[in-house]
C-alpha positions in Angstrom: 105.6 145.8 67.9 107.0 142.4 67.7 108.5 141.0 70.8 108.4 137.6 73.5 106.0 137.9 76.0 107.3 136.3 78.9 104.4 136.4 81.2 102.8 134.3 78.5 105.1 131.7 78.4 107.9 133.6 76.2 105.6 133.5 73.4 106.3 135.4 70.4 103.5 137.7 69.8 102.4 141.0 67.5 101.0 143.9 69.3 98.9 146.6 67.8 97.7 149.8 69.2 94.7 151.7 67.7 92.3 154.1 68.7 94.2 156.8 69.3 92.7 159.7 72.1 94.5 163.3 73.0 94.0 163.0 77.1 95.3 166.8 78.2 97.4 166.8 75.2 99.1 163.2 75.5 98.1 161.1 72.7 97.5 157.8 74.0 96.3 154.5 71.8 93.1 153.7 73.7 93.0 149.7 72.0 95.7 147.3 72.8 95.3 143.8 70.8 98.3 141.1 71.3 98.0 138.3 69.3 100.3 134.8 69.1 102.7 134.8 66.1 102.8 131.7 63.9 106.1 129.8 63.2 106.6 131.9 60.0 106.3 134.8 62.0 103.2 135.7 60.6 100.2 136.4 63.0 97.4 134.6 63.9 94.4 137.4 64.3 91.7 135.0 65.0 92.4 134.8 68.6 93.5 138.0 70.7 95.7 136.1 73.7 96.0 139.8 75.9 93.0 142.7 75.1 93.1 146.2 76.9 90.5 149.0 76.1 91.1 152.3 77.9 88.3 154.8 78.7 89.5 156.9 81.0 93.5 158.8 81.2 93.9 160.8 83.9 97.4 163.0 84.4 98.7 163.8 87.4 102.0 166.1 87.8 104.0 165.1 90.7 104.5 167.9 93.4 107.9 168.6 92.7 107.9 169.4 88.9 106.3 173.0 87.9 103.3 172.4 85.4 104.0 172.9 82.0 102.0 175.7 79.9 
């Protein structure tokens, strides 16, 4: 994804998901990486600016919806 960060400034960044994990059936990309984008639009992948490994997904149905087979 290619978008402006506003918390960081409005920086334009590139953000790639990897790692992908089946939690109860949900696929969910365990590795977040956002990195600044140069002028060119090209990225710079020397220096992650926002990093987010997941271990642990945990689903929880609200009360008022009946649980899917």
């Amino acid at each position: 994804m290619d978008y402006i960060a506003e918390v960081n400034g409005s920086t334009l960044v590139g953000h790639y998901t990897s790692r992908h994990r089946s939690f109860d059936g949900l696929l969910v990309a365990t590795r977040r990486r956002v990195f600044r984008r140069n002028p060119d639009n090209s990225v710079n992948l020397n220096l992650p600016s926002i990093t987010l490994d997941i271990h642990h997904v945990e689903l929880v149905r609200s009360g008022t919806e009946e649980a899917q087979p």
